[in-house]
N, C-alpha and C positions, 0 to 999 in steps of 0.2 A: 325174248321172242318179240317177234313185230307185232304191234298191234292191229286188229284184222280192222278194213275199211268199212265205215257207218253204212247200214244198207236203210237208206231214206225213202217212204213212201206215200203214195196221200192219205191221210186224217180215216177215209173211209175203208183203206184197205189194210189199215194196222193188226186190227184183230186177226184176219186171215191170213195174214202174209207172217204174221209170229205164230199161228194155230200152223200153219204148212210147214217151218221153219222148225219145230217141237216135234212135228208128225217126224220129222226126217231124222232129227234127232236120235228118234225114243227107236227108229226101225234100227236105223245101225247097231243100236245100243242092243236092242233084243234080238238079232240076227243068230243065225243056229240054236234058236231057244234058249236062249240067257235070259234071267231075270234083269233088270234093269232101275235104277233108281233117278226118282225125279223130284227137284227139291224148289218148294213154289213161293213165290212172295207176294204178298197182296198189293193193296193200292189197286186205284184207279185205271192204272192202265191194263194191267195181269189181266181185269177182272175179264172183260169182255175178250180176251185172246183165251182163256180158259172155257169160254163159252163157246167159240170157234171149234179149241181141239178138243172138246168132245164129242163134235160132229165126225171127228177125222180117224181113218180105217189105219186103229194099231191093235197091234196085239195086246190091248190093256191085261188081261191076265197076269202079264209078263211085268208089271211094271210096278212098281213099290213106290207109296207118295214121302213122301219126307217134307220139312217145312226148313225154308231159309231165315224166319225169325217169327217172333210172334209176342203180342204184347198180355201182359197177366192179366188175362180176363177170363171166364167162362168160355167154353168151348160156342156159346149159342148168345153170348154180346155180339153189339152190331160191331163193332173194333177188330173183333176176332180174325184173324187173318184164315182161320180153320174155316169158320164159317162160309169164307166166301168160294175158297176149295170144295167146299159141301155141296156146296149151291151151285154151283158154275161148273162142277168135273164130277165127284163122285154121285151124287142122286141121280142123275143127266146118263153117268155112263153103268151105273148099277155096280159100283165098283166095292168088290167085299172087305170089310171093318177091317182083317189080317193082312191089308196090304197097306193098310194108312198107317204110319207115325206121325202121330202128332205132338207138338208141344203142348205142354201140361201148362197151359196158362193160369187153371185156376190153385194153383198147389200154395199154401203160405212159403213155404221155404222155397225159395225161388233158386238157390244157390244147390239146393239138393236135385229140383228141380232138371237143373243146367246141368250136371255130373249125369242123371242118369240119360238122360238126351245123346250126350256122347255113347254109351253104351250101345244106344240103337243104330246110331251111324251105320254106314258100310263104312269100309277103308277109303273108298274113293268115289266117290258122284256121277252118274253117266253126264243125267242134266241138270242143271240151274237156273233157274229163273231169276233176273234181278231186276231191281226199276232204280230210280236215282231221284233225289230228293233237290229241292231247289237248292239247297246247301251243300250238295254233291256227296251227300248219306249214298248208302248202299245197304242191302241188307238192315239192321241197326246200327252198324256203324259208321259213328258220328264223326267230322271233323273234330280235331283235337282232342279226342278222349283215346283213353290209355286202352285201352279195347283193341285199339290197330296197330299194339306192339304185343300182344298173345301171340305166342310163338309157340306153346306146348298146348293147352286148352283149345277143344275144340268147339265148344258149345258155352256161352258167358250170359249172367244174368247183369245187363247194363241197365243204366237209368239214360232216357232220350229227352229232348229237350220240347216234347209235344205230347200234352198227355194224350192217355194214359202214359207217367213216363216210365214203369218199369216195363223191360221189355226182356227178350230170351236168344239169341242170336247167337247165328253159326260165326265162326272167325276168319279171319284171312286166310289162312293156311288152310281150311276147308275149301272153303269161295277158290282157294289159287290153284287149286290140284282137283278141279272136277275137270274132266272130260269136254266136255262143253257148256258155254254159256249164253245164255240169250238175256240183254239187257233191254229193256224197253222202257221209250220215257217218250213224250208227247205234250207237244202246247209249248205257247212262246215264251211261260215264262222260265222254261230251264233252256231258254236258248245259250243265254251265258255261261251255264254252268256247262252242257253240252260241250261248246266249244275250249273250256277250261281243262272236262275231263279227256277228251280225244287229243288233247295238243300236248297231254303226261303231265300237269301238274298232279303237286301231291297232294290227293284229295281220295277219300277212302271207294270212289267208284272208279277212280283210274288205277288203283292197286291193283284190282281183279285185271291182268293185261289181254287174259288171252278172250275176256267178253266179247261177242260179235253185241254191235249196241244196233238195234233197229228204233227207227223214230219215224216222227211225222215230217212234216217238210217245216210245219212251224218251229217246232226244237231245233230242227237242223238251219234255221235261218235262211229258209229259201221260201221264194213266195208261191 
C-alpha cells in the first residue's frame, strides 16, 4: 500500500490537531455502537495530544485502552508509559479500571508477563498511537534487533538501548494490521530520521506503512 502523505503542522497546534485526528478515529471506530480499541505510546510528544483528546466529545464508554509498549517498572514510576495514560486520559476522562489493559511492568518474569499480554489483545487494533525515536525506534522496537523479524508472537519482552532497558512491546504484525495509525514526532532533531523514514528506508518506523505520521514543521524540515 502507498504510504499516506506527512500531515505537517505548527509546534503549537500538534497536540489538537493529533487530539482531532484520534477523535475521528475512535468515532468511526465506535459507529453503531461497537466497542473499539485504542493502543497508546508514551514519550514526550503522546503526552500533551492525550491531554487534548480528553477534552474531545467521543463515546469513551465504547473504547478499550491497550498499550503499544511499556518499560518494567511499577505502574506509579515516573518511566511508566501507564502513568502518563493515567494522568493525561483516564483520571481527566473518569475512564473505569475494566476498560484499561495494561502492561504488567512490574511482574519479575517479564517473558510470562509478554505471553499473558497477547491473551488480552483483540484480534485486530481500531487505533495506534506511535512516536519514533531519533534512531527511527517505533513502539520498542529497535533498529537491528531480532524483535523486527517476530512473525508469530504478538507481544515480546525486549531489552532497549536506554534505560530502564527491559521493556514489553507489541510486534510488527500487530503495529502492521491495526486499522489505523497515528504516528507523531516533533523537534528538529528527528528531522533526519523523518526524512529517512517517509522516503521507505528500512528502519523499524517505516515498517508500520499504513502510519499517517503528523509532525511539527521542525521535524518536517520546514521553517
Amino acid at each position: 500500500m502507498s504510504r499516506p502523505a506527512p500531515i505537517v503542522v505548527d509546534k503549537e497546534a500538534l497536540a489538537s490537531e493529533g487530539a482531532d485526528w484520534l477523535a475521528r478515529a475512535l468515532g468511526d471506530a465506535v459507529a453503531g455502537g461497537r466497542r473499539a480499541s485504542l493502543a497508546l505510546s508514551g514519550g514526550s510528544t503522546p503526552g500533551p495530544v492525550f491531554r487534548e483528546l480528553a477534552k474531545r466529545d467521543v463515546p469513551w464508554a465504547l473504547v478499550d485502552f491497550y498499550f503499544v509498549d511499556e518499560r518494567f517498572v511499577p505502574p506509579d514510576h515516573p518511566e511508566s508509559n501507564y502513568l502518563l495514560a493515567e494522568e493525561a486520559l483516564f483520571k481527566p476522562l473518569g475512564v473505569h479500571a475494566e476498560q484499561v489493559f495494561r502492561m504488567q511492568g512490574e511482574r519479575q518474569d517479564r517473558d510470562e508477563a509478554a505471553h499473558d499480554y497477547e491473551q488480552r489483545l483483540p484480534a485486530v487494533l481500531d487505533v495506534v498511537v506511535l512516536g519514533m525515536g531519533e534512531d527511527g525506534h517505533t513502539a520498542s522496537l529497535f533498529p537491528g534487533a531480532s524483535s523486527l523479524e517476530e512473525k508469530t508472537r504478538r507481544v515480546l519482552a525486549v531489552v532497549g538501548p536506554k534505560p530502564p532497558p527491559w521493556r514489553m512491546t507489541l510486534t510488527l504484525p500487530v503495529l502492521q494490521s491495526a486499522r489505523k495509525v497515528l504516528g507523531l514526532v516533533a523537534g528538529a532533531g528527528k528531522r533526519d530520521m523523518v526524512r529517512r523514514v517517509l522516503a521507505g528506508e528500512d528502519l523499524p518506523a517505516a515498517r508500520v506503512t499504513q502510519a499517517q505520521w503528523m509532525m511539527d514543521k521542525a521535524a518536517a524540515g520546514q521553517p
